[in-house]
N, C-alpha and C positions, 0 to 999 in steps of 0.2 A: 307386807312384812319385808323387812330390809335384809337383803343378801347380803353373805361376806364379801362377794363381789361388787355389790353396791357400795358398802362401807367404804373399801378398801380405795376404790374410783373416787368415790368423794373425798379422804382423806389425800391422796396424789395430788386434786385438781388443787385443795387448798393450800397444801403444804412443800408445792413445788415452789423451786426457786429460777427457773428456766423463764428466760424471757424471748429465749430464742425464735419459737412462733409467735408471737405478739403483732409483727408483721404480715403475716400469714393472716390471722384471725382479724385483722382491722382492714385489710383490703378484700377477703372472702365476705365478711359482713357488711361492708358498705356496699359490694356489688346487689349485695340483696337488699336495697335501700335501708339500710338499717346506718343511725345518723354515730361517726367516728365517738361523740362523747356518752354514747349507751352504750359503746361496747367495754365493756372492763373483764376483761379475761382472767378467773380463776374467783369471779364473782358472779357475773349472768351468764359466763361462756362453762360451759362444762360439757363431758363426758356426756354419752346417754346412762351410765350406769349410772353415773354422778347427779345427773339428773331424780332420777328412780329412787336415790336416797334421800331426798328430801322431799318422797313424795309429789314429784311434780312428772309428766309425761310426755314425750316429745311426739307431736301431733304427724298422725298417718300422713305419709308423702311431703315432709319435712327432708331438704338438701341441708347436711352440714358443712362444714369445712373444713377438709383433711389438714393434718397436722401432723409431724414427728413427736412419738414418745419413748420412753427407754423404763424397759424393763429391766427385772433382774432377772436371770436364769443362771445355770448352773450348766459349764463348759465340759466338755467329755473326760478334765482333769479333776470334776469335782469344783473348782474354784467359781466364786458365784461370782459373776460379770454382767456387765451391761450391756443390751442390746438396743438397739434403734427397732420399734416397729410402728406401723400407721394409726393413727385415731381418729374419728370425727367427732368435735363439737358443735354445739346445738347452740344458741342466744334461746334467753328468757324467753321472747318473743314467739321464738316457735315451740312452746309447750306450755301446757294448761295444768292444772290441778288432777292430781287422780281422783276417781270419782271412788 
């Protein structure tokens, strides 16, 4: 069953407009022999939650690759802002079907 947290992961990974890691994410996954034209980020590269909503699982002792993401939160004025905090995404590659 799909978490709001799930959803919510998978809806960011799709509907960002951020290309700012794209750098990040195509030299972290060629290090892990993974070949530059498989990687298509916010398509096989996702979140683990992001993952988890489409039913797919990202395999025990799997390394992702950290990345900057921005949240929303609310500043001690009340005013909802954006913060920078860390992620790791996963390639298709390292996750299987849930069973």
């Amino acid at each position: 069953m799909k978490t709001e947290h799930q959803i919510e992961a998978l809806e960011r990974a799709r509907s960002g407009n951020s290309a700012l890691n794209y750098q990040a994410i195509l030299s972290g996954f060629m290090a892990k022999g993974i070949p530059s034209s498989e990687i298509i980020p916010r398509e096989n590269v996702l979140t683990y939650n992001a993952w988890q909503a489409i039913n797919r699982q990202v395999r025990k002792g799997e390394k992702g690759v950290k990345v900057v993401s921005w949240i929303k939160t609310t500043d001690k004025n009340g005013l909802e802002v954006m913060r920078p905090t860390s992620a790791t995404v996963f390639h298709l590659s390292q996750t299987e079907v849930k069973k």
